[in-house]
N, C-alpha and C positions, 0 to 999 in steps of 0.2 A: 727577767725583769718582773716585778710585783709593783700590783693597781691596788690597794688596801687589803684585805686579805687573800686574792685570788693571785696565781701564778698566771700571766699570760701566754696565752698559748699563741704560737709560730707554725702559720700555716705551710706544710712541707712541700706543697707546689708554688706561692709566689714568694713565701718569705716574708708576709708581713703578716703584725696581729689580727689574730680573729676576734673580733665586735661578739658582744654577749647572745647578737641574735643570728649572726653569721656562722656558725660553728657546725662542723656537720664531721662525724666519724666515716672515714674512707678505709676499705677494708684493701690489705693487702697482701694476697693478690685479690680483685676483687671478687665480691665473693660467686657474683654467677659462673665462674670457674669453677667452683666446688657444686658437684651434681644434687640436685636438692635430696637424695636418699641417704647421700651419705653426710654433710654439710650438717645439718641438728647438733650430732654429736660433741662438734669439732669445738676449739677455742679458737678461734680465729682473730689475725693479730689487724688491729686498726691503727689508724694515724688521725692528727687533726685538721683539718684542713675549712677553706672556708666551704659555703653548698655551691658557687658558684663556679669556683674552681673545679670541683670532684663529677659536678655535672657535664662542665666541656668537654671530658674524657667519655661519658657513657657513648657516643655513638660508635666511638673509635674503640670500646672495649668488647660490645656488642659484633662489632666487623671480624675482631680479632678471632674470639672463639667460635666465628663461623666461616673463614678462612681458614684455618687451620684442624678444622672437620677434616678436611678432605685426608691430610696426614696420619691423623690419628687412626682416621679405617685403613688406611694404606699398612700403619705397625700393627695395628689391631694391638692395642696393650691391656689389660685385664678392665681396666675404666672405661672401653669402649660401650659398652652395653648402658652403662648409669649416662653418659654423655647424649647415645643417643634418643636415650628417654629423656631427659632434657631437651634436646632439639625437638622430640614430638610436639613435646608439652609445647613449646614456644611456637612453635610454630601455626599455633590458635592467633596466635597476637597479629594485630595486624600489620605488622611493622617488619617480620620476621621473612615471611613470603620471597616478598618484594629484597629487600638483603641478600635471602637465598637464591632467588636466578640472577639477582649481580652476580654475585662468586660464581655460579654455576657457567655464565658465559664463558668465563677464563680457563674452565677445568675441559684435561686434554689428557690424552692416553700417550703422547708424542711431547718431547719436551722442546725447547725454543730450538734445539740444536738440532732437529730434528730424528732424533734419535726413540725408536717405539720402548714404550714401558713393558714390563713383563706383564701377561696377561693379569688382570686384578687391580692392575695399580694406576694410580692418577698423579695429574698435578695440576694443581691451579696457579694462575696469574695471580698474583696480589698485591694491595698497593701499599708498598713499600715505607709510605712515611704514615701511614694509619699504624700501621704491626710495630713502629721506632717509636712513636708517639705511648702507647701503651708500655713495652719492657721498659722503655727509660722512667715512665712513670710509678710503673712496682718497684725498681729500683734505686730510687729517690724516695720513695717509702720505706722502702728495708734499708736504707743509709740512715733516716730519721731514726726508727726501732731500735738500732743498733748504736749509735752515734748520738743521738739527741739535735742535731742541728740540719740546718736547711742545705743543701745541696743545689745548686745553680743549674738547673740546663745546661747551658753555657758550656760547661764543666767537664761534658759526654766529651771524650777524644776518642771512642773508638764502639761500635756495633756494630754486633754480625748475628746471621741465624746458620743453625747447624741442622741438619738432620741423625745424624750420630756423632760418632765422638771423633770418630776418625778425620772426621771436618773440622774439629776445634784447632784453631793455630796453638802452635806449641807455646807460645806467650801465655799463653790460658794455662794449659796443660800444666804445664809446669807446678804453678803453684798448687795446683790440688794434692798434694799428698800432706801438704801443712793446714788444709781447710775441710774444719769438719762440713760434714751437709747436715743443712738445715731444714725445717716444713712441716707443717703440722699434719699433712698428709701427704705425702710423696707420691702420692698413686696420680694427683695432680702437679702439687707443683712441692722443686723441689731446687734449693740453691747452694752452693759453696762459694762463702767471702774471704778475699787474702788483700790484703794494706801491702801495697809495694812499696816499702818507705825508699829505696834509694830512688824512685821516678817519680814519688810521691801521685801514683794509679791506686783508686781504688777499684778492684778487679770482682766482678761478679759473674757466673757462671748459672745459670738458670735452665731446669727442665721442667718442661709444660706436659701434662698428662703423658710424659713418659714418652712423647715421641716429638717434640721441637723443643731443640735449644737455644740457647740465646748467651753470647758473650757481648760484654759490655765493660768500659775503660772510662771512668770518670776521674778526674785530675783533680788533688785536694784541692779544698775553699781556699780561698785566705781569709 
C-alpha cells in the first residue's frame, strides 16, 4: 500500500503499519548474537518493525544467549573464545550478574534422568517458552526477508531444539539436500529454508554458534 509517495511499511511481528515515528530496524538474528570483534565487518540483515514490538523481545533475547553459554563450552566451537569475551564485557552491566546465577542455579553435571555427564560437561534448566519466544521470532524475520509478508504466530505448528543433527526428526532431515544454507556468518548462526507445498509448512532449520539447533514448522498465511 502507498500514503503519497512513501511505501508503507508492515511491521513483521504484529502485522500492522509503522507510524512515521514508530519505526525501528530489528536485526535478524539479533545482533548481540554476533561477538562484537567480529560483527563491524559483517552486512547484517534487518526488518521493519515497530520500537515497541522489537523491545518486548530484548529480555528474552538477552536470557537466550546466556542460556545457551553453557552448550556452547560444552562443543567448544571455534566462536567460543569471541562469545566469551563478550560475556566479560557484559558482564560489567548491571543487569547481566543477576541473569547469570538465574541460569547458573539450573546448571547440573547430572541430567533430569539422572544419568552423570562426562567429566567437563554441563546442562542447564531452561525455560522453555523465553528460548520458543526468540527462534519463532528470527524466524518470522527471515519469512519477512525472504517472502516480503507478515507471518502470524499463530501459524508455528511445530518447534524443537536439537543439540546435533542426529536429534533432528527426519521431517526436517529430509528436505535439506533441496536447501541451500544461508547467514552472513555461519560461525554464528546459520539456516536452511524449504516450502513444503504439498502441507503447505514452511520449514526452517537453524544453527546458533554452531552448537544449538532449532527446527521450526510454520503453516502458510492465507
Amino acid at each position: 500500500m502507498t500514503k503519497g509517495h512513501k511505501t508503507e511499511q508492515i511491521c513483521y511481528l504484529c502485522g500492522s503499519v509503522i507510524g512515521e515515528h514508530e519505526s525501528s530496524d530489528d536485526h535478524v538474528p539479533p545482533k548481540a548474537f554476533y561477538p562484537k570483534k567480529i560483527r563491524a565487518g559483517l552486512n547484517l540483515q534487518v526488518v521493519p518493525t515497530h520500537k515497541t514490538c522489537n523491545e518486548s523481545y530484548k529480555a528474552d533475547e538477552e536470557y537466550f544467549q546466556h542460556a545457551f553459554l553453557i552448550e556452547v563450552l560444552n562443543q567448544k566451537p571455534p566462536i567460543t573464545k569471541h562469545l566469551m569475551d563478550d560475556f566479560h564485557r557484559r558482564s560489567q552491566k548491571p543487569q547481566t550478574p543477576a541473569l547469570a546465577r538465574k541460569i547458573l542455579k539450573g546448571v547440573s553435571s547430572v541430567t533430569s534422568g539422572g544419568i552423570y555427564l562426562p567429566n567437563g560437561k554441563l546442562q542447564v534448566e531452561i525455560d522453555q517458552l523465553r528460548i520458543e519466544n526468540v527462534v519463532l521470532k528470527i524466524v518470522r524475520g527471515l519469512f519477512y526477508i525472504e517472502n516480503n509478508r507478515f507471518l502470524p504466530l499463530k501459524n508455528a505448528k511445530d518447534i524443537r531444539f536439537c543439540s546435533n543433527e542426529s536429534e533432528v526428526p527426519e521431517f526436517y532431515r529430509l528436505y535439506w539436500p533441496h536447501a541451500k544454507l544461508n547467514g552472513v556468518c555461519p560461525e554464528v548462526f546459520s539456516y536452511k529454508y524449504f516450502y513444503f507445498e504439498y502441507k503447505k509448512l514452511h520449514l526452517y532449520t537453524s544453527l546458533f554458534w554452531q552448537a544449538v539447533m532449532s527446527c521450526v514448522a510454520f503453516e502458510e498465511p492465507e
